[in-house]
N, CA, C and O atoms as a GROMACS GRO file, in nm:
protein
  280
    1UNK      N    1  -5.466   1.886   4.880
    1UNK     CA    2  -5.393   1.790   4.803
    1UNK      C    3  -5.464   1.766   4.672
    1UNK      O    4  -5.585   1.789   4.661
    2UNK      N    5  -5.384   1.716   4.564
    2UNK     CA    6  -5.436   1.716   4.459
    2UNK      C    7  -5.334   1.593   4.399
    2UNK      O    8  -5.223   1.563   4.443
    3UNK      N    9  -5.406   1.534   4.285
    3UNK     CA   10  -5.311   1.443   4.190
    3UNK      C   11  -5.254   1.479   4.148
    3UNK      O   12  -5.268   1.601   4.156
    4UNK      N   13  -5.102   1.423   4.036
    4UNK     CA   14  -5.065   1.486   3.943
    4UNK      C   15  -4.960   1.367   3.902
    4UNK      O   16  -4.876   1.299   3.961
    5UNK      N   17  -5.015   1.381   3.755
    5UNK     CA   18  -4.901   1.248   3.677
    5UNK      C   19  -4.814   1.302   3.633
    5UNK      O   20  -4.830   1.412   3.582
    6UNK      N   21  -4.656   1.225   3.641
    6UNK     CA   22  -4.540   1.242   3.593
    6UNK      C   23  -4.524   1.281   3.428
    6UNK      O   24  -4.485   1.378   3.363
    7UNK      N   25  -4.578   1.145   3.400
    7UNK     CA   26  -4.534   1.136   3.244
    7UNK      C   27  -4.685   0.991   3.189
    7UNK      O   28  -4.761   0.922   3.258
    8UNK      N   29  -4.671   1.001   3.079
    8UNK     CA   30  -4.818   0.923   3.013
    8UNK      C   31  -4.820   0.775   3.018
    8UNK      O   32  -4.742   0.692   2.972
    9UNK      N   33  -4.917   0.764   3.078
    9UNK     CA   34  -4.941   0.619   3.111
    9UNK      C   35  -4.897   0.574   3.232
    9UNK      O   36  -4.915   0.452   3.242
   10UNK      N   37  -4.834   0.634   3.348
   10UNK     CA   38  -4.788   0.635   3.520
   10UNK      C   39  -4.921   0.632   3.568
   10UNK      O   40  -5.022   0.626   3.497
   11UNK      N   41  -4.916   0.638   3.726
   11UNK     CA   42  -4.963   0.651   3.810
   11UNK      C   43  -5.062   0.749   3.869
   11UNK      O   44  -5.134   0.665   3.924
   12UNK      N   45  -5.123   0.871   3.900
   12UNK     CA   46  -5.156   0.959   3.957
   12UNK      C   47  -5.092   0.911   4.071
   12UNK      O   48  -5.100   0.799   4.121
   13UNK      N   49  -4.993   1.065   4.127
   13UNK     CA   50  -4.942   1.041   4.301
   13UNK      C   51  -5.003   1.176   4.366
   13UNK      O   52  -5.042   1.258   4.283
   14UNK      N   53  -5.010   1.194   4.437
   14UNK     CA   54  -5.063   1.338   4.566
   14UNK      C   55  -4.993   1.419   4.578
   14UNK      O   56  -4.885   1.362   4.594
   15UNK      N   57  -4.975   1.536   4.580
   15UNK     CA   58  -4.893   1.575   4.586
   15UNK      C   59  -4.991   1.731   4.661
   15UNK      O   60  -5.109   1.768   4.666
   16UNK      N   61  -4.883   1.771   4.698
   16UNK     CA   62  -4.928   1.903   4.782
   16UNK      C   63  -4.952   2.055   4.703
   16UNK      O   64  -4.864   2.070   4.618
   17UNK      N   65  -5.042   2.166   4.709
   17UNK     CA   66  -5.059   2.203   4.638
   17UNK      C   67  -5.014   2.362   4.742
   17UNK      O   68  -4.979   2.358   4.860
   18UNK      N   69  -5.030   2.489   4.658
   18UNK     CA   70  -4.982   2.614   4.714
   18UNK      C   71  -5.028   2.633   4.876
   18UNK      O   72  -5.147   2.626   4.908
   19UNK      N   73  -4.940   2.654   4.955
   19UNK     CA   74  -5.036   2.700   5.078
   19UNK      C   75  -5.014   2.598   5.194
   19UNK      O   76  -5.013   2.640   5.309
   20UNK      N   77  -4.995   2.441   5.162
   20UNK     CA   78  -5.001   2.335   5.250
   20UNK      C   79  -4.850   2.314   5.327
   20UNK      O   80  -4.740   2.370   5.330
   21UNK      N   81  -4.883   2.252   5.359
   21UNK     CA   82  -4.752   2.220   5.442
   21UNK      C   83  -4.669   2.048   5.349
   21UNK      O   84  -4.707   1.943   5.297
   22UNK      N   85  -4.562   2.111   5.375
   22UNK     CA   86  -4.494   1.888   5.324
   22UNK      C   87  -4.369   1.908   5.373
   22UNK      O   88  -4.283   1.985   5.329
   23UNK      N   89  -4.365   1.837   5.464
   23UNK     CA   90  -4.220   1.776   5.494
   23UNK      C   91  -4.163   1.904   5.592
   23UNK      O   92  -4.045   1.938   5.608
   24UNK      N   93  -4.267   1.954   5.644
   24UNK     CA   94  -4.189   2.097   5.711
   24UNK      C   95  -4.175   2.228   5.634
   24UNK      O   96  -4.091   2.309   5.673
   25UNK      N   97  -4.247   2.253   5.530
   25UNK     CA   98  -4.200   2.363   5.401
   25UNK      C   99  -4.360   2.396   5.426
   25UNK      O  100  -4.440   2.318   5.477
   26UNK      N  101  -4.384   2.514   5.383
   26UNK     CA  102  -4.524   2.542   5.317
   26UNK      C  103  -4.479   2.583   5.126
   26UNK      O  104  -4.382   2.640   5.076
   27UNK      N  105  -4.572   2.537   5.082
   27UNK     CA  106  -4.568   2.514   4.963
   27UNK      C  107  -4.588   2.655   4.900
   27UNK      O  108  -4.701   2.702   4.913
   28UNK      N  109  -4.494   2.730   4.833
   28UNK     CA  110  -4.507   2.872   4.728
   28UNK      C  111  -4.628   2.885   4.613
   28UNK      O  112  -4.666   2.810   4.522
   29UNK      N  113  -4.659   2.979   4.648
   29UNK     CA  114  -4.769   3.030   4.495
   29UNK      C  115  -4.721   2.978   4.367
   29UNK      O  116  -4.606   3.013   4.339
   30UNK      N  117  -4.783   2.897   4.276
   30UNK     CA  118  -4.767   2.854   4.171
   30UNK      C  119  -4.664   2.712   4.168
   30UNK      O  120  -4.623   2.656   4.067
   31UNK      N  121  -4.641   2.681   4.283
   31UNK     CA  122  -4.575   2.538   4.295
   31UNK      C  123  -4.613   2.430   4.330
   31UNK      O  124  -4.734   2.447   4.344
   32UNK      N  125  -4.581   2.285   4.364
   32UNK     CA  126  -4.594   2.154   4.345
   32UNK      C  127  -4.514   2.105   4.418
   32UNK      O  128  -4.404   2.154   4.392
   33UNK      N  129  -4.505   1.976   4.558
   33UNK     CA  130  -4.476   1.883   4.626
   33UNK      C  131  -4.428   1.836   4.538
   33UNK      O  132  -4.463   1.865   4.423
   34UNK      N  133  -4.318   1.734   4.569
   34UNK     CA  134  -4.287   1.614   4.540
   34UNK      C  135  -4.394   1.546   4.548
   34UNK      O  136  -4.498   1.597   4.591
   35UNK      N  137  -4.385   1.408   4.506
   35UNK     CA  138  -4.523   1.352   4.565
   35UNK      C  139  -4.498   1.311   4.702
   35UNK      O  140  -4.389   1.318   4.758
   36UNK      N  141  -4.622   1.260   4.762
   36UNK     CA  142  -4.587   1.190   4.886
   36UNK      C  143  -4.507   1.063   4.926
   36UNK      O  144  -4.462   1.048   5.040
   37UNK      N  145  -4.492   0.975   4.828
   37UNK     CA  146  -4.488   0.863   4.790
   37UNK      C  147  -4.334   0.856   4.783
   37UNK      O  148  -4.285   0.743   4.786
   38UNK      N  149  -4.229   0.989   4.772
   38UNK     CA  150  -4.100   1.009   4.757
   38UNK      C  151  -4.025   0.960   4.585
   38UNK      O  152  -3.906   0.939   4.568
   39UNK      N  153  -4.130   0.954   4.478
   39UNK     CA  154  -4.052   0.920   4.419
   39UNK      C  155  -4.015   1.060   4.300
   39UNK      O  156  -4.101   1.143   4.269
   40UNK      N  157  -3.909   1.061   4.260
   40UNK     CA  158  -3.818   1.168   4.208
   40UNK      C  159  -3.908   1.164   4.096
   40UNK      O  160  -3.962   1.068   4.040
   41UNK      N  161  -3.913   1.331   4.068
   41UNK     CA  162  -3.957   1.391   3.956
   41UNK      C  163  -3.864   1.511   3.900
   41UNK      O  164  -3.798   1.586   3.972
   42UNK      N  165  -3.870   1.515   3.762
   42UNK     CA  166  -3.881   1.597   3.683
   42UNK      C  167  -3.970   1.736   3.764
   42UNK      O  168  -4.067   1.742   3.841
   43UNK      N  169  -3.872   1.844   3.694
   43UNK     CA  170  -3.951   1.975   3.728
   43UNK      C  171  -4.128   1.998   3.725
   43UNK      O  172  -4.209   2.032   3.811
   44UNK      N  173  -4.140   1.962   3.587
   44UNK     CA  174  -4.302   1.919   3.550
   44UNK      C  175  -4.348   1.844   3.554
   44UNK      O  176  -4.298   1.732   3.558
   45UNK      N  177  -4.505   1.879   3.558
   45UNK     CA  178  -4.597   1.726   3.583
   45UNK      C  179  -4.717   1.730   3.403
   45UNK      O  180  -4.755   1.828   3.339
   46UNK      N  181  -4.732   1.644   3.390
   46UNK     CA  182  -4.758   1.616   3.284
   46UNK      C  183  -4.942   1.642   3.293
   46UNK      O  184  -5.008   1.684   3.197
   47UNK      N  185  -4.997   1.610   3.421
   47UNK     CA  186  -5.147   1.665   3.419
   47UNK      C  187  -5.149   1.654   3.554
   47UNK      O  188  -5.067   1.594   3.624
   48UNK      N  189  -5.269   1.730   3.597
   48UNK     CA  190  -5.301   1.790   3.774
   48UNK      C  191  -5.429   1.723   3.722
   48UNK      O  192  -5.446   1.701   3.602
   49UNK      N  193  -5.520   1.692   3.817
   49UNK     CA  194  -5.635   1.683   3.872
   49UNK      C  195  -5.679   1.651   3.988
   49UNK      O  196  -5.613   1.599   4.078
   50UNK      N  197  -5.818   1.688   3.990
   50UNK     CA  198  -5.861   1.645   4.110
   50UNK      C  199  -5.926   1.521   4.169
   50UNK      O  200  -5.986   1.531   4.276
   51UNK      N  201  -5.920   1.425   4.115
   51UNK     CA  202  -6.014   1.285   4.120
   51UNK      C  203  -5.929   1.175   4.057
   51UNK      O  204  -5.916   1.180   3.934
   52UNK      N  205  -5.857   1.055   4.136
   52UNK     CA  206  -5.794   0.978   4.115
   52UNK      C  207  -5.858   0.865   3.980
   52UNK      O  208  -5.778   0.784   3.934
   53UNK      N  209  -5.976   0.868   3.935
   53UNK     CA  210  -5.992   0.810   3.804
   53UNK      C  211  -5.898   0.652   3.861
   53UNK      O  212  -5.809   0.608   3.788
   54UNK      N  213  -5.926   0.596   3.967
   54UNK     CA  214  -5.879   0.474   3.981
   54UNK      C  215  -5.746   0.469   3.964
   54UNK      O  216  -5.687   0.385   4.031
   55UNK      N  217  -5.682   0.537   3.892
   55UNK     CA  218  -5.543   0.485   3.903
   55UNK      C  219  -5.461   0.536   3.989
   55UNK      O  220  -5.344   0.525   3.950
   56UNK      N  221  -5.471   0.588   4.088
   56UNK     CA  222  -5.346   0.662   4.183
   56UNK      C  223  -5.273   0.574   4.285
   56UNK      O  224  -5.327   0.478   4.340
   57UNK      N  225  -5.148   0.614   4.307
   57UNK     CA  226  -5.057   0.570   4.342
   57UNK      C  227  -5.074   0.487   4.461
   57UNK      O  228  -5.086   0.580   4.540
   58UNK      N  229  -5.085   0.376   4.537
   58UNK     CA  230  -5.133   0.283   4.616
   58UNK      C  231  -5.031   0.371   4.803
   58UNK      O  232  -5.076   0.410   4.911
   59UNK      N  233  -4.910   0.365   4.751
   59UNK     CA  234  -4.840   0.409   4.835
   59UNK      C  235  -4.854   0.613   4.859
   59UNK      O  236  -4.904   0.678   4.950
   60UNK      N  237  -4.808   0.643   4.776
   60UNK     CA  238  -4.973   0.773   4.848
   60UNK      C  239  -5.038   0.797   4.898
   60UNK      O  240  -5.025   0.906   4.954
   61UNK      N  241  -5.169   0.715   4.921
   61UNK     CA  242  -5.289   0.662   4.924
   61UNK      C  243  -5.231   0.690   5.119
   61UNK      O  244  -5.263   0.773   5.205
   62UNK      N  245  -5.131   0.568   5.115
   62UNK     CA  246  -5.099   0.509   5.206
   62UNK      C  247  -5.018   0.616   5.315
   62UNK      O  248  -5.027   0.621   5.437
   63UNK      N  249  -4.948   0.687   5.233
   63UNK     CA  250  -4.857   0.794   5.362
   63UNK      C  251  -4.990   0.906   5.373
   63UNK      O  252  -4.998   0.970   5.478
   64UNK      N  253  -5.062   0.922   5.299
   64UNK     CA  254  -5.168   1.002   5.326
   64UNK      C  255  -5.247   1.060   5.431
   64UNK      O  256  -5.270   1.167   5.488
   65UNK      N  257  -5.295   0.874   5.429
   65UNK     CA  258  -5.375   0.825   5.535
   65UNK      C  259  -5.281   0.793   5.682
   65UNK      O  260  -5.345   0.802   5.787
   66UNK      N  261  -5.162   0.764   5.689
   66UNK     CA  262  -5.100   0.788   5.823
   66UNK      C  263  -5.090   0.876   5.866
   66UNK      O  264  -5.112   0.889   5.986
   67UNK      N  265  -5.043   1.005   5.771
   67UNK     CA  266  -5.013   1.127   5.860
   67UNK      C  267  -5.167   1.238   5.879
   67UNK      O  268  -5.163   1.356   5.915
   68UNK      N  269  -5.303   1.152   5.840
   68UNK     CA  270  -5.422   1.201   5.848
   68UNK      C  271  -5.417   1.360   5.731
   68UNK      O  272  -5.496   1.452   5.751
   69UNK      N  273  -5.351   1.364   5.660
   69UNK     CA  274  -5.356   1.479   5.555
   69UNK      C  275  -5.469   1.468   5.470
   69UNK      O  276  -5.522   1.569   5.425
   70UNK      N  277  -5.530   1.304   5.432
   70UNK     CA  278  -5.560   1.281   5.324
   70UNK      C  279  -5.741   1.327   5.374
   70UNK      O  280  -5.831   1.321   5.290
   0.00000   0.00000   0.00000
């Protein structure tokens, strides 16, 4: 799993990265989850990283840690 913001000045949400599993799918070479968090995106993400820098998505955080992914 990895971060990745929508658009400038949002959230960082989680999102699943090549290889993983989400929602029953394994994720394709060169593609991107929805986030976990369910909220609708745009095709692109505006920046990936790896280290939430404090701001990531609270509810993320949260389905993360239930389904033990995180």
């Amino acid at each position: 799993m990895t971060y990745a913001q929508i658009s400038s000045g949002r959230k960082l949400h989680l999102v699943c990265e090549a290889g993983e599993e989400y929602r029953g799918e394994i994720i394709r070479k060169g593609f991107l989850s929805n986030p976990l968090c369910g909220q609708k995106t745009s095709e692109n993400y505006r920046m990936i990283i790896n280290v939430p820098l404090a701001n990531a998505c609270k509810k993320c955080i949260r389905v993360a840690q239930t389904t033990e992914q995180y």
